[in-house]
N, C-alpha and C positions, 0 to 999 in steps of 0.2 A: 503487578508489572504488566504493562499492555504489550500484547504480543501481536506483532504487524509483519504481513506478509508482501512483500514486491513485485510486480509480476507482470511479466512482457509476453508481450504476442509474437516477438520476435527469438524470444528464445532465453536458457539463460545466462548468457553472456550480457547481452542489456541488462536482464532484469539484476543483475549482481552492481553492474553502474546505477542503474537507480537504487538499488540498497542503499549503496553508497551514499549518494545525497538521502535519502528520506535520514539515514542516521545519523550525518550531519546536523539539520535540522534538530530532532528528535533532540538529540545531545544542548543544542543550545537553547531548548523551549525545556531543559530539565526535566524530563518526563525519563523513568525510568521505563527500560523496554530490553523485546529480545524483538528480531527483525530476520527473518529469511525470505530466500528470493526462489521461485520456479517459474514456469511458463503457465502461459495463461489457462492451457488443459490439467496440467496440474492442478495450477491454485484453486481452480472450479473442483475438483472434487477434495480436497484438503481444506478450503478454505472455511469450514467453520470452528477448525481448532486455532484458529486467529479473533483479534477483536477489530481488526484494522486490515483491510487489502488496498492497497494503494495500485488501481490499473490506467492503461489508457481509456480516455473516455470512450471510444468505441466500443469498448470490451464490457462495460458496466454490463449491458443488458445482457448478457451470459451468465451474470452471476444471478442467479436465482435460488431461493429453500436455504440460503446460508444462517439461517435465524437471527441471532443479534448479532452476527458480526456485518461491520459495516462495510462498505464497498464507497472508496472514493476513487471518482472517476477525475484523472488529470489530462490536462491539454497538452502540457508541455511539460513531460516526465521528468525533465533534467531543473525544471522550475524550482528554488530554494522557496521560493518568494508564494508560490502556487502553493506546493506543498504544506509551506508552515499555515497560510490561509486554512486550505481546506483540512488538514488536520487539527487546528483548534474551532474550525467551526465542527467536526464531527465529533470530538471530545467536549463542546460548549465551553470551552474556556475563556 
């Protein structure tokens, strides 16, 4: 099960709407998964009990030492269309 984490610079109230859609998505690319949302201090020190952090692109370069989990950086957080892209391109599907 891939376990994907959400995660706003603005707080967690966004990062829970973008949960929302990334699990949207996730649901109709058939991928079984568990998906939580914190803010971007959080997910930086939590984020390597994830395989997936979906942030604003600004944010990428904060995430550093997370080993394999991967850090996808989005333009447009609310993007279905963004999202489903760069999570089958970070899963090679």
């Amino acid at each position: 099960m891939l376990k994907v984490l959400a995660a706003c610079g603005n707080g967690m109230g966004s990062s829970l709407i973008i949960k929302m859609k990334i699990e949207k998505v996730l649901k109709d690319m058939n991928i079984q998964f568990s998906i939580h949302h914190a803010s971007v201090g959080q997910a930086k020190s939590e984020g390597r009990k994830f395989d997936l952090v979906l942030v604003s692109m600004p944010f990428v370069k904060e995430f550093t030492n997370l080993g394999d989990t991967k850090v996808i950086g989005l333009v447009n957080l609310l993007s279905e269309d963004e999202i489903r892209e760069k999570v089958s391109e970070a899963l090679a599907l």
